[in-house]
N, C-alpha and C positions, 0 to 999 in steps of 0.2 A: 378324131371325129368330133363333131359337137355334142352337144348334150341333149341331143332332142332325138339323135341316131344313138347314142348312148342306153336313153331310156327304151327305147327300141329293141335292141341287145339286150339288154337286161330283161324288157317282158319276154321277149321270144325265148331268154336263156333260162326263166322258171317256168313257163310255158312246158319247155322240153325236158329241164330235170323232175319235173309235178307229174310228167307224163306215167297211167302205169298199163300193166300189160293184161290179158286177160285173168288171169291169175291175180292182182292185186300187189303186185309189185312192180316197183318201179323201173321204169324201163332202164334207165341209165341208173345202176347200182349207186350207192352213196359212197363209195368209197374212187367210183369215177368222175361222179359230179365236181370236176375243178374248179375253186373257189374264184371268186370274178373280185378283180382290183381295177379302178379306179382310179388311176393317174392324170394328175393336172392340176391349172394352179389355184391358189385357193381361193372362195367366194362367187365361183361360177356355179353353183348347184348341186354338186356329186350329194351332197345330205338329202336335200331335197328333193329328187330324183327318187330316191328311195323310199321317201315317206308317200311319196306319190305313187309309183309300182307297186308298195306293197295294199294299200287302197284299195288301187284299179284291180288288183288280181285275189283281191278277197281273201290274201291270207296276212297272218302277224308279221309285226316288225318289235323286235330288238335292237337297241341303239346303242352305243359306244365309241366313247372317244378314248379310247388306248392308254395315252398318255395321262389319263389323270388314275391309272392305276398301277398298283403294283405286282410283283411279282405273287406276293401271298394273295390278292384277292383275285388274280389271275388263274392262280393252279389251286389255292386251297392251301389252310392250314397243315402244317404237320400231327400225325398223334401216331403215338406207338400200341399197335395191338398184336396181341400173340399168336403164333403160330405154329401149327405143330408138321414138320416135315422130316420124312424116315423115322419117323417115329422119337424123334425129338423135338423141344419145344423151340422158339426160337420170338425174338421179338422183331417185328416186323414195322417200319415206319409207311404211314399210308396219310393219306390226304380229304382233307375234306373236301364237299364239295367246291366248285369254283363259283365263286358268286356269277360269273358271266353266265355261265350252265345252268347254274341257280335260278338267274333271271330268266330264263329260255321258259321250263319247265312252269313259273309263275305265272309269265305270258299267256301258254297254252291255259292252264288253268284258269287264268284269269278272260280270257277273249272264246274258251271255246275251242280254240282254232288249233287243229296238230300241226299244219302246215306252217312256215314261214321265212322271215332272211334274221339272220342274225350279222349287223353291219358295225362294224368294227371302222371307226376314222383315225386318222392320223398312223394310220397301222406301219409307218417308217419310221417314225419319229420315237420308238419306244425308249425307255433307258436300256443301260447296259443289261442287268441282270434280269428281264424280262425278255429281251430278245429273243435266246433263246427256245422260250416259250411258245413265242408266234411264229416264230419258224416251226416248230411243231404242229402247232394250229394250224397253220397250213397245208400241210404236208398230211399230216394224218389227223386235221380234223376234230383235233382231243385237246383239254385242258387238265394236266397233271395226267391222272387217270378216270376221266370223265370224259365219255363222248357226246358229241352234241345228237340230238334225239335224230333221227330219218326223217325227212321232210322237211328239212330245217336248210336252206341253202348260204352257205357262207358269203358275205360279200364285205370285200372293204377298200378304204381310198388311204391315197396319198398325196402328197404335194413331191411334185418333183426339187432336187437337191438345190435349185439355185433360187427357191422362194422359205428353205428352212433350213439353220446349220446342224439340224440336228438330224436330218436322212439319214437313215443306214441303206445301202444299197445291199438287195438281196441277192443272194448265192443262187448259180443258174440252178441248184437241183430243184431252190423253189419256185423260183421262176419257172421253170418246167411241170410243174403241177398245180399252175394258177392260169384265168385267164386274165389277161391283163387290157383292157380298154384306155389307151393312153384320150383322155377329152382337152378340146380345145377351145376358149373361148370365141362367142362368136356373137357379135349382133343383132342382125337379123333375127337368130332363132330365139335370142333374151327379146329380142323387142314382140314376138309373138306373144310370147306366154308375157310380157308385161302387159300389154293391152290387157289379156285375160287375169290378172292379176288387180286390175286398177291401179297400174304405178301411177305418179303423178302425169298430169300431161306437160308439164316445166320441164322436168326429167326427161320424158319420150320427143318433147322438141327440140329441147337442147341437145341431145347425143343425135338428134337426127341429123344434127349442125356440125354437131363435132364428136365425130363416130371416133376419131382416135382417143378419145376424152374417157372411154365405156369403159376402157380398161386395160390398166398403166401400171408397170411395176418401174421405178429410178430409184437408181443412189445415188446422191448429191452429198453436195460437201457436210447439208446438215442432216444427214441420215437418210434412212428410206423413205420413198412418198407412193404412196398408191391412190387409186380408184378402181374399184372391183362392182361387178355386178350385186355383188350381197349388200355394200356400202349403196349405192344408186338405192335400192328396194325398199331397204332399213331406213335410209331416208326421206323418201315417200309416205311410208308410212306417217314419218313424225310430221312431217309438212302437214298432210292431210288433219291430222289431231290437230295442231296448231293453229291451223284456217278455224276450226270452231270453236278453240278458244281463243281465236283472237291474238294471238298472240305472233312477234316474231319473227322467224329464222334469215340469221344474217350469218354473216360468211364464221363468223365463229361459230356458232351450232352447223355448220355444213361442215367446218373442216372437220371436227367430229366424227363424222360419218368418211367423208372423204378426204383423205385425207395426205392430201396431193396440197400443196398450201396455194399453186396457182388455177388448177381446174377449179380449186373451193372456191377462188376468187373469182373464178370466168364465170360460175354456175352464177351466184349469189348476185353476180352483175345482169345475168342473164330472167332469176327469177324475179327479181326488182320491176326490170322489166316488163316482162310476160304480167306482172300483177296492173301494173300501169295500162299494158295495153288493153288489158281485161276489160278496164275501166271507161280508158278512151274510146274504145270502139266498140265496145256496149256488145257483148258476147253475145244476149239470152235474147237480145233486141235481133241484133242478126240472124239467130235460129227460128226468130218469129215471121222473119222477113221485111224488117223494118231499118231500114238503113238509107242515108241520103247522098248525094251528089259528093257533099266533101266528102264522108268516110270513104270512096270509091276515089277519089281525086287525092288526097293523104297518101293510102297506098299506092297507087299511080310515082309518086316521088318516095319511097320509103327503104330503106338499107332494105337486103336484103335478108337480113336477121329477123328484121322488122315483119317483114312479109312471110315469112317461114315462122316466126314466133304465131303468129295470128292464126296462120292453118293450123298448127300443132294447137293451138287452145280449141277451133272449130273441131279437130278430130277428136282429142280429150272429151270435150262434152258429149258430144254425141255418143263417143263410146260407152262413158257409162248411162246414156238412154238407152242405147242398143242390150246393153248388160241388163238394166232394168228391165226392159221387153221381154228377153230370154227368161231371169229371173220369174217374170208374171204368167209366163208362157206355161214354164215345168211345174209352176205351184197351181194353174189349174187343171194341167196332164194328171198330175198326180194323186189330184182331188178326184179328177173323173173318174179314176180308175179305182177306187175306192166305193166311189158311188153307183159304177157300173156293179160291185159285188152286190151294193145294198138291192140294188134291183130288181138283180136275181133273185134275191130271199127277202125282199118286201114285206109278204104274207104271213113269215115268221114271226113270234111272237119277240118282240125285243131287238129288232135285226137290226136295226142303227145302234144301237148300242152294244151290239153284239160288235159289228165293223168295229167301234169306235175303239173298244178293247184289242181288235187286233190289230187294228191300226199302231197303236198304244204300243202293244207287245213288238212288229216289226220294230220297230223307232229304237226299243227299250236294245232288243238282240241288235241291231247295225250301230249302236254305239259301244255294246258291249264288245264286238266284235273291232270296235276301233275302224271300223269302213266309210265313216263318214268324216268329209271336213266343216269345217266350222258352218261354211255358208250352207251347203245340204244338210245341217243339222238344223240349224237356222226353218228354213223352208219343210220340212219334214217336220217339224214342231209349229208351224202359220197352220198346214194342214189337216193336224190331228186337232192345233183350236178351234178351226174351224168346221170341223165334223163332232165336233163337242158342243161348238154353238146351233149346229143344225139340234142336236140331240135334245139342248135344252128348250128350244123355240116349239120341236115334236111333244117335248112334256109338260111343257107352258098350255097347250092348246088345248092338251090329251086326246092329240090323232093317233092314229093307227093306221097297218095296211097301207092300201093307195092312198087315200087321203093321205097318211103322213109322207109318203113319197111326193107328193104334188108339192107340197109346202117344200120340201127340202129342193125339189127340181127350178123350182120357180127360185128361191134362194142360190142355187148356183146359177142359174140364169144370168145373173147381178155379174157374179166373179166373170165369166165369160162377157160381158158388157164392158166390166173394167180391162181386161187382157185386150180387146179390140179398142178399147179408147187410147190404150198406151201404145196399141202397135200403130195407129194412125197418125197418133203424134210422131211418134218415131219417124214414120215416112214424110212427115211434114216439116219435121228439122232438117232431115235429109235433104229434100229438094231446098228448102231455102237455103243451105249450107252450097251445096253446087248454084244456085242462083247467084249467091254473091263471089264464092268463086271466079265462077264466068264471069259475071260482070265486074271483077278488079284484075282477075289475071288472065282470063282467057285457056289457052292451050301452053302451060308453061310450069317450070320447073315443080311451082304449089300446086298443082292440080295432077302431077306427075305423085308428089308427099303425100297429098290426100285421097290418092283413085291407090295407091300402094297401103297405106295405111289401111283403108276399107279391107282388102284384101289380105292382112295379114292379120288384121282383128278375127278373132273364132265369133264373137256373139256378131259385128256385122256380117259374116259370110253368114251364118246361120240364117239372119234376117232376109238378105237377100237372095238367099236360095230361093224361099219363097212367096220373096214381095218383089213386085217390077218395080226398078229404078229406070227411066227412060237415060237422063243425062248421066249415072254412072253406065250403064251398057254401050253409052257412045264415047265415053273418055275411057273405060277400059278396055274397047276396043281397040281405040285410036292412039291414045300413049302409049297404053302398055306395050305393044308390041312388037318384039326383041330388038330392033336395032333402033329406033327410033326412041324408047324407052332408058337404052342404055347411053345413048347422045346426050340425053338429057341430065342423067344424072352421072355421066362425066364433068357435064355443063358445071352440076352443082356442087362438084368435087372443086372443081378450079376456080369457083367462086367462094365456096367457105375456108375461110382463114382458118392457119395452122392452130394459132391459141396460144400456143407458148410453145 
């Protein structure tokens, strides 16, 4: 399966073992909850995946990668303590705790939280004299003699044997008391969550070009070469850093990352590119709706790289306006709903600074808890400064009561003016971006890239859930639909060159 049905399974599978029964106990005892593994190859997500489920479902995550431990920090130290059985003494060898177990117990301590996964990677690849170990783990759930706490669900990955020489293939008894999720890589579903990600739009045009490109395991005569999904994301990253310093990335910082030495070369050929056309045909000018006869006449004769490099930049931009909307959207949901409590208790003596503190205090417990990612921290921190700055503008004035709610309401006011100024922009990129569309390619393969791209974006479906797009409700009515949709990009299957 992919990794987006994966994540799927996985919520529904702590979903069902969290589940408890009237009584307070769990419905599925812990001793049936069968640990859930992971199989597939490496750089598609499986880590990730997990930092995300345990997020969304509000309990901790413990992380490890297997292989960088050993047997002792595995099960725990030895120490001899005495014992006294039938009535004689006897010295008994016993074990410390297991730093893994260790870790669990620090977690809860540390987040609050009793519930969570304890995710174990590489969990094939162990040495010899730990194996046994994790066959144990498995099986019964324990490290030496230390069990992992209730509520604690085991989960862990592997690479299957033909991407590491160091697999040990596991014995059916444990295979039999695991659940095993074999994942497959898959485009489509990476290219969803990259929009949502903000991978580069170089990156999401290029693989839209050369989807065999996404992800490539060969041996050649001069060893292994890949390109993986973790490489593509990793590198987006640095690209994006590097645009604002100015700086950069030629085919030797991409092989780096990818490290395929002719995809490095196709990319690096392809970003060059994509930066040139950025230039030539004036991006931010065409989202204004400013563009002439040539640029519409250029494309008219243009490879058809050329023309598909240009959508993929139109879709990129936009995407992160559309992100940006959403983003302005939930920072003033979130304000409101803050302001809705001040409301309430107005007439209270201190009540904005009352909110202000708990506002304070949420923020302070959902990072203790580890429940937030970086960007909702981000944003949950824009809005407690900004309910600090109503605070201080209330005691600048020294209003009170209504009065000091009218000054705060009229202050949001403002935020809700700027959220409608970014969502009209929004719609106004949009429609120029299908204006020029239309007027370079009409009903054709780019407009098939760009009405699908809309649609696999989460902040554009958001947007347009509920904003009217007239020209995308007529090209997603009229491309998309199933055989005429899939014509088309057979079309563009037999048009994009192999690559190497």
């Amino acid at each position: 399966m992919d990794i987006k049905r994966a994540k799927t399974e996985i919520k529904n599978t702590i979903e069902a073992y969290l589940k408890k029964d009237a009584s307070g106990e769990y419905e599925i005892p812990s001793v049936y909850q069968r640990p859930l593994l992971l199989m597939g190859p490496p750089g598609i997500g499986k880590t990730q995946i997990m930092e995300q489920v345990a997020r969304e479902c509000h309990i901790a995550l413990v992380a490890y990668t297997i292989t960088h431990h050993t047997r002792q920090s595995a099960i725990g130290l030895p120490f001899i303590r005495e014992r006294e059985y039938g009535g004689k003494a006897y010295s008994v060898t016993e074990y410390t705790m297991s730093e893994i177990v260790a870790s669990v117990y620090e977690k809860m301590e540390a987040t609050g939280l009793s519930e969570g996964i304890l995710f174990l990677d590489e969990i094939n690849c162990v040495s010899e004299t730990l194996a046994p170990a994790m066959l144990q783990f498995l099986q019964c759930k324990t490290f030496g003699n230390h069990r992992i706490p209730e509520g604690w669900i085991i989960a862990a990955a592997g690479n299957p044997p033909q991407y590491n020489k160091s697999v040990r293939e596991f014995d059916i008894v444990t295979l039999d008391r695991i659940r095993r999720i074999d994942v497959e890589e898959n485009f489509e579903v990476w290219k969803e969550y990259a929009f949502a990600a903000g991978v580069h739009p170089a990156i999401l045009s290029y693989l839209e070009m050369r989807r065999e490109h996404f992800y490539k395991m060969e041996n050649t005569v001069d060893g292994k070469q890949f390109a993986t999904a973790r490489g593509w994301e990793d590198m987006s990253r640095l690209l994006k850093v590097y645009e604002e310093l100015g700086k950069t990335v030629d085919r030797q910082v991409i092989h780096q990352y990818i490290q395929h030495e002719r995809i490095a070369g196709d990319f690096a050929a392809w970003l060059e590119l994509s930066y040139k056309y950025r230039k030539d045909y004036g991006l931010e000018k065409i989202l204004e709706g400013v563009y002439g006869a040539d640029t519409l006449e250029r494309l008219k004769f243009a490879s058809f790289d050329e023309r598909l490099c240009v959508t993929g930049m139109l879709s990129g931009r936009l995407a992160e306006q559309f992100k940006e909307a959403w983003e302005q959207d939930q920072y003033v949901t979130e304000l409101f709903s803050w302001l809705k409590e001040y409301k309430r208790r107005q007439e209270e003596e201190h009540a904005l600074e009352q909110v202000c503190r708990e506002a304070e205090e949420a923020l302070e417990k959902e990072k203790k808890e580890e429940r937030l990612s970086r960007e909702e921290a981000a944003r949950k921190e824009k809005v407690l400064d900004t309910l600090e700055a109503f605070c201080q503008e209330v005691r600048k004035e020294g209003l009170t009561g209504g009065a000091a709610f009218e000054k705060v309401r009229e202050a949001f006011r403002e935020k809700v003016k700027a959220r409608e100024t970014c969502l009209e922009k929004t719609g106004a990129m949009l429609d120029a971006a299908f204006d020029f569309l239309e007027d370079a390619f009409g009903e054709s393969q780019e407009m098939v890239v760009f009405v699908s791209d809309l649609n696999t974006n989460y902040y554009s479906v958001w947007y347009l859930k509920d904003h009217i797009c007239g020209k995308y409700n007529k090209y997603n009515k009229g491309l998309l639909l199933g055989e005429r949709r899939q014509a088309i990009l057979k079309e563009m299957e037999q048009i994009s060159p192999d690559g190497i």
